[in-house]
N, C-alpha and C positions, 0 to 999 in steps of 0.2 A: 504494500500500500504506500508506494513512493510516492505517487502524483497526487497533491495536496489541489485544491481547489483554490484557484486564484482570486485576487479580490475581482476583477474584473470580470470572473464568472459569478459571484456571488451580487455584483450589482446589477448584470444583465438577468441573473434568477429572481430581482426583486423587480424587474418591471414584463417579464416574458413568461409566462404561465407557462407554454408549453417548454420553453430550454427549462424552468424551474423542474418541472414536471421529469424530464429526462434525466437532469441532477439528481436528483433525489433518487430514482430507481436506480442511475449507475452505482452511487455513492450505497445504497442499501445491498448492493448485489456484493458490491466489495466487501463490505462490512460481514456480509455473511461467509464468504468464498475465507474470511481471514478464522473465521470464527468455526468453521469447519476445518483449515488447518492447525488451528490450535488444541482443536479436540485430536486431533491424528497425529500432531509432531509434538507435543508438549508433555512433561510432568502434568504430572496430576497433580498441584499440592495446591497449599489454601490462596496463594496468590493469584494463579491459572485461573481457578474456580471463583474469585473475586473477577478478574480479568473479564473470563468467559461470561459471566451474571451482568457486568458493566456493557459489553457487547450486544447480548440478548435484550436489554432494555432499549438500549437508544436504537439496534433493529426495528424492535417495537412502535417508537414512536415516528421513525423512517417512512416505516409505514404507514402508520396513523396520518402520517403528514399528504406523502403520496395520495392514499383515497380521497382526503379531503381537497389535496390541488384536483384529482378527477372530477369530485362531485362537486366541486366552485373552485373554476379556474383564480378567482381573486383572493383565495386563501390562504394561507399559508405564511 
């Protein structure tokens, strides 16, 4: 997860529903694709499992966000 999101994609995600829309699914897709390697390539110990809970949550809202840019483009 090298390619960080520049500001300049973050000010065109605050006036363009649909790039926001694409941001958001890329950025969620990574966010899992990392949290799947960390369940496969990782110790198991209390940090991982802090780590991996930290991960699953902001998915969560990833997506939460996603549906809502779907169902009112002006969301988000």
């Amino acid at each position: 997860m090298s390619d960080l999101i520049t500001d300049d994609e973050l000010a065109r995600a605050r006036h363009d529903p649909a790039f926001r829309q694409q941001l958001l699914a890329q950025n969620l897709g990574r966010l899992l694709e990392a949290l799947k390697k960390m369940r496969r390539d990782s110790d198991q110990n209390p940090d991982t499992a802090r780590q991996m809970r930290e991960g699953v949550d902001l998915a969560v809202k990833l997506a939460e966000r996603l549906q809502s840019v779907a169902l009112s483009p002006h969301a988000a």
